[in-house]
Structures are given as structure tokens and as C-alpha cells.
C-alpha positions as a Markdown table, in Angstrom:
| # | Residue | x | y | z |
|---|---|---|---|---|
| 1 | Unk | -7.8 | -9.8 | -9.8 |
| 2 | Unk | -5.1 | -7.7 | -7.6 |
| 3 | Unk | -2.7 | -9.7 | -5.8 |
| 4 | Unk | -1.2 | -7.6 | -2.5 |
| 5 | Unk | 1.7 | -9.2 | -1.3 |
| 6 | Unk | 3.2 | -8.2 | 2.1 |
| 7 | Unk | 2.1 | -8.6 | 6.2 |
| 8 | Unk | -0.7 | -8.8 | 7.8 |
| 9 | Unk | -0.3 | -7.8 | 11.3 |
| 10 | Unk | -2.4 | -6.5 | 14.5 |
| 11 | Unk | -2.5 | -2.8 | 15.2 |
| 12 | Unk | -2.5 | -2.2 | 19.2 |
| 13 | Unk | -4.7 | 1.1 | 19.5 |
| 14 | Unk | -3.3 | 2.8 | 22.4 |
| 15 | Unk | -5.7 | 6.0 | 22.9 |
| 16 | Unk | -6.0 | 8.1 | 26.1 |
| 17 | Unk | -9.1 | 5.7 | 27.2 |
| 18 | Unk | -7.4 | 2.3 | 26.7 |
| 19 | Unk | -6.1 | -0.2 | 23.9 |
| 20 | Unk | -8.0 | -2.3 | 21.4 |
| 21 | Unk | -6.4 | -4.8 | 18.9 |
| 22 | Unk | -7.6 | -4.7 | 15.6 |
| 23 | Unk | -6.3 | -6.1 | 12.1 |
| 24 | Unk | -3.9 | -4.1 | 10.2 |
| 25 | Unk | -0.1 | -4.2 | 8.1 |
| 26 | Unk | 0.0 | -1.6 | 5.3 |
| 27 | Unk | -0.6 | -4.4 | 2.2 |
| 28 | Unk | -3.6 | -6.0 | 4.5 |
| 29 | Unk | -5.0 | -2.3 | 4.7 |
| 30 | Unk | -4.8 | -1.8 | 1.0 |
| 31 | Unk | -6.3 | -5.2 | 0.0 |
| 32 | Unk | -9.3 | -4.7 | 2.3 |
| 33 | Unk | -9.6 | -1.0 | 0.8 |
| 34 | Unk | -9.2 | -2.6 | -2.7 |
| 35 | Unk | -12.1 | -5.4 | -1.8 |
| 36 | Unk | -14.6 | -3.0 | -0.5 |
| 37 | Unk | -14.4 | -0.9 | -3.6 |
| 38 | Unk | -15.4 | -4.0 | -5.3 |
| 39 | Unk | -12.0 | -4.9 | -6.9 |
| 40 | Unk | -11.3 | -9.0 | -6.5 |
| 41 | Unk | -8.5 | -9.0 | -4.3 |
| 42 | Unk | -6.1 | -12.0 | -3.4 |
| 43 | Unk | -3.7 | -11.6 | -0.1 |
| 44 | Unk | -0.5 | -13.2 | -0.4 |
| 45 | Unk | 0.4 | -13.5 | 3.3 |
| 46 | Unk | 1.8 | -15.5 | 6.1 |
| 47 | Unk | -0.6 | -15.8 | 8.6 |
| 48 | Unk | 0.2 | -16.8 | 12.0 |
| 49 | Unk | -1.8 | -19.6 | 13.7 |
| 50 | Unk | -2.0 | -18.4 | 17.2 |
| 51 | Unk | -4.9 | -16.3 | 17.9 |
| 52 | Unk | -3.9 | -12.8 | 17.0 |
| 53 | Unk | -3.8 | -14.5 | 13.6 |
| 54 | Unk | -6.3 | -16.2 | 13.7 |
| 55 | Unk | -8.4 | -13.0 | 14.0 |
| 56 | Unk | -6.3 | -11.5 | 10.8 |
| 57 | Unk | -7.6 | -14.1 | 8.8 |
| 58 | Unk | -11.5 | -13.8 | 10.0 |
| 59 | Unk | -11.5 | -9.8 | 9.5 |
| 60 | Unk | -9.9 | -9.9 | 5.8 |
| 61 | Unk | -12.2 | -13.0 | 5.0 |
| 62 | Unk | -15.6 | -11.3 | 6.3 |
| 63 | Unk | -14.3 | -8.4 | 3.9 |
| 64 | Unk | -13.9 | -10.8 | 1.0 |
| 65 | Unk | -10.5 | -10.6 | 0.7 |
| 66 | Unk | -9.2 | -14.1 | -1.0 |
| 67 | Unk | -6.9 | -15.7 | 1.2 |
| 68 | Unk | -6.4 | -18.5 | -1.1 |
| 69 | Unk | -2.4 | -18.1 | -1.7 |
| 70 | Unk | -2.2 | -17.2 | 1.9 |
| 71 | Unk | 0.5 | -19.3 | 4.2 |
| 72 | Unk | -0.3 | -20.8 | 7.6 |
| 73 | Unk | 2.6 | -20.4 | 9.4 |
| 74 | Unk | 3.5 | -21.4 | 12.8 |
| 75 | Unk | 5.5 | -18.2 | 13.6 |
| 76 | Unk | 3.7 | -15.6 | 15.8 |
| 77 | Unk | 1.7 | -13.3 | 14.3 |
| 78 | Unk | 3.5 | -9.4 | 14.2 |
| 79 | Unk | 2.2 | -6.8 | 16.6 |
| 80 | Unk | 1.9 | -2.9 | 15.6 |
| 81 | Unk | 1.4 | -0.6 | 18.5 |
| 82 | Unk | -0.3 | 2.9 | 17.2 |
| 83 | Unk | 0.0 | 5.2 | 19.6 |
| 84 | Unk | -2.9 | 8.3 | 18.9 |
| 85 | Unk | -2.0 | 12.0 | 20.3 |
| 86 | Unk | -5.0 | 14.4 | 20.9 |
| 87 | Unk | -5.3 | 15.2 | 16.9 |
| 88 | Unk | -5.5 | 11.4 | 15.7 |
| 89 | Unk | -1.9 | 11.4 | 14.6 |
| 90 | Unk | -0.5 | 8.2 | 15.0 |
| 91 | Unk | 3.0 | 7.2 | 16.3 |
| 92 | Unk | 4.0 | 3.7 | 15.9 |
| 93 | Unk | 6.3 | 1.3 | 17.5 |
| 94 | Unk | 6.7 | -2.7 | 16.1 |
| 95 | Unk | 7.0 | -6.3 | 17.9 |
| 96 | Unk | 8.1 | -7.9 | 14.8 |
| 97 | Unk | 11.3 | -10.5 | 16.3 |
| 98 | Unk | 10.8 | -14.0 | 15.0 |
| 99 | Unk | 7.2 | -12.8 | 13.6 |
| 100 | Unk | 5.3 | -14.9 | 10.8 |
| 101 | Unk | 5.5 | -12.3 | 8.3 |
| 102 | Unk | 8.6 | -12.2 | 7.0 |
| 103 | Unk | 10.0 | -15.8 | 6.8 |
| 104 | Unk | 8.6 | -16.4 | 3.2 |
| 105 | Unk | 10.7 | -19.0 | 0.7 |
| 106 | Unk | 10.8 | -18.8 | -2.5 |
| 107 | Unk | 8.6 | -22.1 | -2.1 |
| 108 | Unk | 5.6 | -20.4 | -0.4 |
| 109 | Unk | 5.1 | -17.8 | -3.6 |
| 110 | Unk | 2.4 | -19.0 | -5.8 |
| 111 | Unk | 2.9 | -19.2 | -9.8 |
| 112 | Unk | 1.3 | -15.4 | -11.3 |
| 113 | Unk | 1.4 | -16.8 | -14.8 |
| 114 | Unk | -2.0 | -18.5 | -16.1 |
| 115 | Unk | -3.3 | -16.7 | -13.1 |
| 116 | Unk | -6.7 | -13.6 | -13.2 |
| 117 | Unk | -4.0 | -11.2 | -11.9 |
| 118 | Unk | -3.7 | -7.6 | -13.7 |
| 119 | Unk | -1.6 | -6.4 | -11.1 |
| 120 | Unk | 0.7 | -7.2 | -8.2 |
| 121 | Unk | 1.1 | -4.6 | -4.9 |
| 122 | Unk | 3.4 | -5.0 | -2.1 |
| 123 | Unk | 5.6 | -2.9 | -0.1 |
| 124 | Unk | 6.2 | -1.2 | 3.3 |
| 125 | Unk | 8.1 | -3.4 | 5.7 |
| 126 | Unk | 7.8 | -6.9 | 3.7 |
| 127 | Unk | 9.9 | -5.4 | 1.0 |
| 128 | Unk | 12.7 | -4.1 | 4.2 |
| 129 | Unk | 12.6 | -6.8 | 6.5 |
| 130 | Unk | 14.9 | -10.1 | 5.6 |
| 131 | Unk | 14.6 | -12.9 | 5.0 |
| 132 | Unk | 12.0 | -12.1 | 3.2 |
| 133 | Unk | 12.1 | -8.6 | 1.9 |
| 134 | Unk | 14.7 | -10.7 | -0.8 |
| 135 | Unk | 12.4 | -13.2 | -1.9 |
| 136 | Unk | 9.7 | -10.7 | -2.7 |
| 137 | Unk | 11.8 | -8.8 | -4.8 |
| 138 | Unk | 12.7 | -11.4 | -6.6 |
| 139 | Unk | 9.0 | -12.0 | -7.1 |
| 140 | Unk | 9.1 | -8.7 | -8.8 |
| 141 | Unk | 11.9 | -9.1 | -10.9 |
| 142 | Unk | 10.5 | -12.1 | -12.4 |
| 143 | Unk | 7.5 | -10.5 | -13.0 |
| 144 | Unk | 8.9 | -6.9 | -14.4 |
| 145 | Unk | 10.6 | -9.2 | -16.6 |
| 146 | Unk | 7.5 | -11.5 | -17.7 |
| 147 | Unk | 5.5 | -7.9 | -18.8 |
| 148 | Unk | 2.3 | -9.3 | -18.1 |
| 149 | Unk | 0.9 | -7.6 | -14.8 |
| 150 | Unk | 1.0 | -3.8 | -13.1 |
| 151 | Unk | 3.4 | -3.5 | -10.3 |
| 152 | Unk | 2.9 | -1.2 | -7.9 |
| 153 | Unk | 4.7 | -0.5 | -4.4 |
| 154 | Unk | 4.7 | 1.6 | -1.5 |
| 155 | Unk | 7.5 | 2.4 | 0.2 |
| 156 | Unk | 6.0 | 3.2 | 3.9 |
| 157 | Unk | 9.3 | 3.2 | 5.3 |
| 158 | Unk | 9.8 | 2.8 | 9.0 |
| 159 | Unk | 12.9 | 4.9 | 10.2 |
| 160 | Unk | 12.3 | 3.7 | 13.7 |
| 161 | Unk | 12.7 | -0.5 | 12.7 |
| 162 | Unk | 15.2 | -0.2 | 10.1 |
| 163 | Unk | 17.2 | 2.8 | 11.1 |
| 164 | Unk | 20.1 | 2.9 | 8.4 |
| 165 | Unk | 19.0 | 5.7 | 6.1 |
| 166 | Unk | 22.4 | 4.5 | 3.6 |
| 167 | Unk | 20.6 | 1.4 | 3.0 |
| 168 | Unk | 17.3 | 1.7 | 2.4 |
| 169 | Unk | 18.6 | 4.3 | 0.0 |
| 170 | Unk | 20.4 | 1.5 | -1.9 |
| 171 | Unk | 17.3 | -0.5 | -1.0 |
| 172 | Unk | 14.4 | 2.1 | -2.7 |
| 173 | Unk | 17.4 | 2.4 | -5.9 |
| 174 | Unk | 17.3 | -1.6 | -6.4 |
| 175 | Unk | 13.5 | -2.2 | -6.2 |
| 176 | Unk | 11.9 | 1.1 | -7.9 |
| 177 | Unk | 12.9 | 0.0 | -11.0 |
| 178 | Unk | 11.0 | -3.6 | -10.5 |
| 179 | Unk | 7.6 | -1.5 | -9.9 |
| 180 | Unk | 5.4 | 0.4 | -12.8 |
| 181 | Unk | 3.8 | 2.7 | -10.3 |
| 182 | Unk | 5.8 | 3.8 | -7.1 |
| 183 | Unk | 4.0 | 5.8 | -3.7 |
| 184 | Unk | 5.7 | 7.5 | -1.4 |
| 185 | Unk | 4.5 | 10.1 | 1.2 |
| 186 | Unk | 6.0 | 13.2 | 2.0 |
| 187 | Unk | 7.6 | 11.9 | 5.2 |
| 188 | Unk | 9.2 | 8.9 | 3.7 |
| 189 | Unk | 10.7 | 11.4 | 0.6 |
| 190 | Unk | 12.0 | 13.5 | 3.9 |
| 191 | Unk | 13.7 | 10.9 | 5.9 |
| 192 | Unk | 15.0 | 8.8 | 3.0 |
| 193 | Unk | 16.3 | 12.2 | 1.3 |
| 194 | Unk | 16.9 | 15.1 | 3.5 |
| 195 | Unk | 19.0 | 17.1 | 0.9 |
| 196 | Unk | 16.6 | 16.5 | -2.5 |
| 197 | Unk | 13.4 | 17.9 | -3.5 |
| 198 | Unk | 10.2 | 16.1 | -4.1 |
| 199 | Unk | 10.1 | 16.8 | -7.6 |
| 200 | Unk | 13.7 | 15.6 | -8.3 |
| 201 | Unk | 13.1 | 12.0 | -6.8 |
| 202 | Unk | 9.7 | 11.3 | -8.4 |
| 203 | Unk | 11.4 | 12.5 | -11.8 |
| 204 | Unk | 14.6 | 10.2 | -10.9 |
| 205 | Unk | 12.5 | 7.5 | -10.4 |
| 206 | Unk | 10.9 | 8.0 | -13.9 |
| 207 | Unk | 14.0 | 7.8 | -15.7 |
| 208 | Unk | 14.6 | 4.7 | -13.6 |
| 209 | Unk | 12.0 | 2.8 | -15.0 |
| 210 | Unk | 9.1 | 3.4 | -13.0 |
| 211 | Unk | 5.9 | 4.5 | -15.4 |
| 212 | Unk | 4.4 | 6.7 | -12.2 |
| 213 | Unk | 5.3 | 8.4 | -9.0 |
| 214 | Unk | 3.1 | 9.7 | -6.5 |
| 215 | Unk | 3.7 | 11.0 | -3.3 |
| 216 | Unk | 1.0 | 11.9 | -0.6 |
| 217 | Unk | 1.2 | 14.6 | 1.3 |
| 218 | Unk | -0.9 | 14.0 | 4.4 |
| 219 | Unk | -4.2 | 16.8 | 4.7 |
| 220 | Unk | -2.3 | 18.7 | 1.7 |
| 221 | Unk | -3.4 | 16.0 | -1.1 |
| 222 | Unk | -0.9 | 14.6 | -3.3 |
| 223 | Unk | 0.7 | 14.8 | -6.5 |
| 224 | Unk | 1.2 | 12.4 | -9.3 |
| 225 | Unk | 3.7 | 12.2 | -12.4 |
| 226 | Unk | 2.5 | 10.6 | -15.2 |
| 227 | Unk | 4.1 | 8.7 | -18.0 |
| 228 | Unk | 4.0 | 11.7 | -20.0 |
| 229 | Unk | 6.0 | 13.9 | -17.7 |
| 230 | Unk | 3.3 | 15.8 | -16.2 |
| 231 | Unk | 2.4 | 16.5 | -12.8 |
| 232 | Unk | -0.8 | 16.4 | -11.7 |
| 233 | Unk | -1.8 | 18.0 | -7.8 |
| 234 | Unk | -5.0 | 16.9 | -6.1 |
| 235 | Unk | -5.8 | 19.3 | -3.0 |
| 236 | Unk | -6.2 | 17.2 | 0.3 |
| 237 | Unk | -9.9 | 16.4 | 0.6 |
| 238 | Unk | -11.5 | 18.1 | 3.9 |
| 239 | Unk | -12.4 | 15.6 | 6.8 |
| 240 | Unk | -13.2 | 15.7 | 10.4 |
| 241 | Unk | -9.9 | 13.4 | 11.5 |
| 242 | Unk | -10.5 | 10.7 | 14.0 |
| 243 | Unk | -6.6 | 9.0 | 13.3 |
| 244 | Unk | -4.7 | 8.5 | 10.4 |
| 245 | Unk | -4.5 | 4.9 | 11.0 |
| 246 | Unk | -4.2 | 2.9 | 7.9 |
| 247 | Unk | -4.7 | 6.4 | 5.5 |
| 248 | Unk | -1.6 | 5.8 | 3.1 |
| 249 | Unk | -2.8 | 2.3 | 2.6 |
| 250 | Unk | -6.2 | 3.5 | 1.8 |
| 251 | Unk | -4.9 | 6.2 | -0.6 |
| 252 | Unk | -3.0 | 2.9 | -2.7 |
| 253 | Unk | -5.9 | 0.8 | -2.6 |
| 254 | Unk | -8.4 | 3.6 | -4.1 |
| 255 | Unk | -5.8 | 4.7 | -6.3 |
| 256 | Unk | -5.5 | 1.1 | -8.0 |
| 257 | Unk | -8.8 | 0.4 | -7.7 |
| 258 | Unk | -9.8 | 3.5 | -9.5 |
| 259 | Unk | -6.5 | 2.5 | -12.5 |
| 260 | Unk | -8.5 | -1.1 | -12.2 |
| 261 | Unk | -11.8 | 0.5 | -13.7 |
| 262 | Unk | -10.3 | 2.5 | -16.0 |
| 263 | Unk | -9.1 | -1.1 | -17.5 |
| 264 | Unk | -5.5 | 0.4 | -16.8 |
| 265 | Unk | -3.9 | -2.2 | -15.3 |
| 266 | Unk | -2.3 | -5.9 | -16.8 |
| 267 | Unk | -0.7 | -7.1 | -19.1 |
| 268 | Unk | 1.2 | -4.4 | -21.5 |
| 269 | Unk | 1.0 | -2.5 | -17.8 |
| 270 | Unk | 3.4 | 0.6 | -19.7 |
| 271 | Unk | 1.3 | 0.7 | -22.4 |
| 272 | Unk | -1.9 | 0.7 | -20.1 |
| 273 | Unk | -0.5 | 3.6 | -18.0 |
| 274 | Unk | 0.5 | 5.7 | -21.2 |
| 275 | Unk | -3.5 | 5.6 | -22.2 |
| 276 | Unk | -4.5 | 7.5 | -19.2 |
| 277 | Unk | -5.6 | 10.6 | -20.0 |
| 278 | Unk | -5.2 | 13.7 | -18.2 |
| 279 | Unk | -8.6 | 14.4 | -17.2 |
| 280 | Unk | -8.7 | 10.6 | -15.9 |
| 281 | Unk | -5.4 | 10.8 | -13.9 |
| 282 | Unk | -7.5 | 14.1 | -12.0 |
| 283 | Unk | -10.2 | 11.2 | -11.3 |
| 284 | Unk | -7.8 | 8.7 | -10.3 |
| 285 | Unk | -6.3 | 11.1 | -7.3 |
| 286 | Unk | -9.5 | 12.4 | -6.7 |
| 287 | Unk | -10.8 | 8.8 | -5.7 |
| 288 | Unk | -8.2 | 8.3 | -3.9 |
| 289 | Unk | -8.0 | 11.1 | -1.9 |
| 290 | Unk | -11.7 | 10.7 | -0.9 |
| 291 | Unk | -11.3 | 7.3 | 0.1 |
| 292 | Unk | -8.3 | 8.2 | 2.5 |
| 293 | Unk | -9.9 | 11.3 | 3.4 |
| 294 | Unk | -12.8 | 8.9 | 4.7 |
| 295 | Unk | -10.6 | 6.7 | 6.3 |
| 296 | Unk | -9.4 | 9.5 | 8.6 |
| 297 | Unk | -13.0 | 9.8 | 9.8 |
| 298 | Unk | -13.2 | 6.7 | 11.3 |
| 299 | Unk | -11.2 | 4.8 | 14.1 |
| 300 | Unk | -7.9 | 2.3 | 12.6 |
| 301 | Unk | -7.9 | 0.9 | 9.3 |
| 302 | Unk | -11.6 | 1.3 | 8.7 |
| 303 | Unk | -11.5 | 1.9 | 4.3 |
| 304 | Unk | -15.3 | 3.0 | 3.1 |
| 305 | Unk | -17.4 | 1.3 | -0.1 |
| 306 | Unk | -17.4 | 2.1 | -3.0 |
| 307 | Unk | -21.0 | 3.3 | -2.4 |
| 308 | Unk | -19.5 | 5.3 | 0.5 |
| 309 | Unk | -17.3 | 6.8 | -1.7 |
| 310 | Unk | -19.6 | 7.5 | -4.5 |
| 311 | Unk | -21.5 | 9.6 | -2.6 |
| 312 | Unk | -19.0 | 12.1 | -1.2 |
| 313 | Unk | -17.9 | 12.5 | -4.8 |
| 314 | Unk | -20.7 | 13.4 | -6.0 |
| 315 | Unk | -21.6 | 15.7 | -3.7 |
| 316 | Unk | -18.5 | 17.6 | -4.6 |
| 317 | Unk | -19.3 | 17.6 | -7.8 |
């Protein structure tokens, strides 16, 4: 099982012909990605009560998502709006005061050890935004220390809700360390580090203890550092865009769903990593790539199956 720690919101769709709320928040998007590609999938989330949460809770639980560690909380649920330009880009802005998301206590977090997890994901704003943000990453810590699961984060940063690019530098320098396998995209690596060059960040995070550093880089694909010092570049896979709604989060959840089949993630999780091969890294992006690739086809967070995703890869093959 995958646990995916982090918030759950509502995407506001803001298009030319109207608005539509539908389920979204970065670690939501990933854990539905990771359930329709078959992976078990447990959300630990704070879930409001009102009814923008109540509709959270029905869309991850018709997509088999577990929401058995998941908190009913009587804060409000967050609110996302994604504004789409003619191309399907999305711009976003947050409602996020007071919200339900990021209020956990150390009291809410469930015990890992005994547990079916391999691996835990989280990131984006629920490792930013205190109170929080702190209790997380003490989840991590505990866990980097225990040895027993894969942890994995995105950073997804959000320039326009936490603004201070001196801190979240100190931020991203205190929690990469805590993770096994850190993503990025291309934008966050520009913001975050105007000065520095990809390369030199994934290959600092290395040395800081991370096993693996990707970075996505939008239509362009992505590229991936492995244990072994390597690089590895998958091209961006061609699609007809709709939005990029929920792409990044669909990227991470075929990524670690792909690492999940290769038996590549639990306990030993450095070990696990260093047994990739080469040839199965290039499958790992590959996956990945399609399923965000297919994701772009669609309108919002919409991640394909693992049928869906089977088929486009073969016929590339």
C-alpha cells in the first residue's frame, strides 16, 4: 500500500464558458492517479465536513482511494481557483485562510509501523503551510529514521501563497533530506533558484541524502538522476492539451506506481532504488510521462488506467 499525505481541496475551473468545481490538491491528484493504475492507495487527509468536502470524499472513494486514516474535520474545506488561458495553461489562485487542510496534530497521524505501507508521498502546500507543514515533517523524520518505507515528495511550490523565496529555500534544504526520491518541475527549480542550474540542484540534493531527483519539464519531458549518478532524459510525450490541470501530480503518481511494480519501493527503500536498472529507470519515465501526457488530454485532474495507459505504450512501441 502507498500512503499520500497532504490536502485535498476543490479546484474552481474558471474557463471562458463558465466555472465548474471539481476535486483536486496535488497529493489527492496523485493518490487517485496511483489508485487507477491499480496501486492500493491510502489518503491521509483532513477532510472538511461542509459540502465541498463532502464531495472530496465521494470522488476519491468512487476511485478507490482508502480513506481509512482520513480526518473529519470541521474546518472548511480549501478552495483552488484554476484559471485556463486559450492553450489550457492553468493559472492558479488559493482560498486557503482557516481551511481544514492544514490544522493536523501530531494526534491525527496514524502509526506507519505494522502497517501494508512500502511508501509514503506528500508534498506541495501541506509540507509549506503551518501549522501543519511541521507536523508532517516530523512524520518524515521519524520515518527516514525507522528505514522501513520509500519517501517521496513533490515540491509544487506556490510563489504566489508563500511568497518568501529565503524561506522556502531553507524550507526545500531541511525536508529533502527526509525524502528518498524528490520531484520538482522546471518552474519550481526557476523560482526557488534563479542563479543555479538544474543539474547542480538535483546533484546537491543527491549528496544531501536524497536517493533520486527528477524534475519535469512541462511538454519537454523530464529527467531523472539515479542513485548511480546518471541522468536519464525522457522526451515529452505528444498530446492534444486540453489543460494542465493536475499533470505534475499525475507524472508522481505513474512514476511511483511504475517503482511500485518493479517491487522498488519499502523497506530497505536505498537499497530498492540502487537495484533499478537503467533500462527500467527509461520505463519508469516513460510511464510516467504517458500518464501525464494523458492527463493533459482531458479536462482537470482527470488521471487514465492503467489499461489506458497500456495501450498508448504500446502503440509507441
Amino acid at each position: 500500500m502507498i500512503v499520500v499525505a497532504g490536502e485535498a481541496l476543490i479546484d474552481l475551473v474558471v474557463t471562458a464558458e463558465g466555472q465548474r468545481a471539481v476535486p483536486g490538491g496535488s497529493p489527492a491528484n496523485v493518490a487517485v492517479t496511483l489508485a487507477r493504475l491499480d496501486q492500493p492507495t491510502r489518503l491521509l487527509a483532513r477532510l472538511g465536513t461542509d459540502e465541498y468536502g463532502r464531495q472530496v470524499a465521494e470522488h476519491l472513494r468512487a476511485n478507490r482511494v482508502d480513506l481509512g486514516w482520513a480526518v473529519r474535520a470541521e474546518e472548511p474545506t480549501s478552495v483552488a481557483v484554476a484559471t485556463l488561458d486559450a492553450s489550457g495553461q492553468a493559472s492558479y489562485e488559493f482560498r486557503l485562510a482557516g481551511a481544514a487542510d492544514w490544522q493536523w496534530t501530531p494526534q491525527e497521524l496514524p502509526e506507519l509501523a505494522g502497517s501494508s505501507a512500502t511508501a509514503l508521498h506528500t508534498g506541495s502546500l501541506a509540507l509549506a503551510l503551518a501549522p501543519g507543514a511541521q507536523v508532517l515533517e516530523d512524520l518524515l523524520a521519524r520515518e527516514r529514521r525507522r528505514d522501513a518505507l520509500t519517501l517521496s515528495i513533490d515540491l509544487n511550490l506556490r510563489p504566489s501563497i508563500v511568497t518568501d523565496r529565503t524561506s522556502e529555500q531553507e524550507r526545500v534544504r531541511r525536508q529533502v533530506p527526509l525524502a528518498h526520491l524528490v520531484k520538482a518541475s522546471d518552474e519550481d527549480l526557476a523560482w526557488l533558484y534563479p542563479d543555479r542550474s538544474v543539474s547542480d540542484v538535483m546533484a546537491e540534493w543527491r549528496v544531501a541524502g536524497a536517493c533520486c531527483a527528477v524534475v519535469t519539464r512541462g511538454g519537454e519531458g523530464a529527467w531523472l538522476l539515479a542513485p548511480d549518478g546518471t541522468l536519464h532524459e525522457q522526451p515529452g510525450v505528444r498530446a492534444t492539451v486540453v489543460d494542465t490541470v493536475g499533470a505534475g501530480d499525475s507524472f508522481t503518481g505513474g512514476l511511483l506506481a511504475a517503482l511500485a511494480d518493479l517491487d522498488a519501493l519499502g523497506d530497505r527503500p536505498t537499497d530498492r532504488l540502487t537495484a533499478v536498472t537503467a533500462p527500467q529507470w527509461g520505463a519508469v519515465l516513460r510511464q510516467a510521462a504517458t500518464v501525464a501526457a494523458l492527463t493533459c488530454g482531458r479536462q482537470g485532474a482527470d488521471p487514465p488506467t492503467r489499461a489506458e495507459v497500456n495501450a498508448l505504450l504500446t502503440a509507441a512501441s
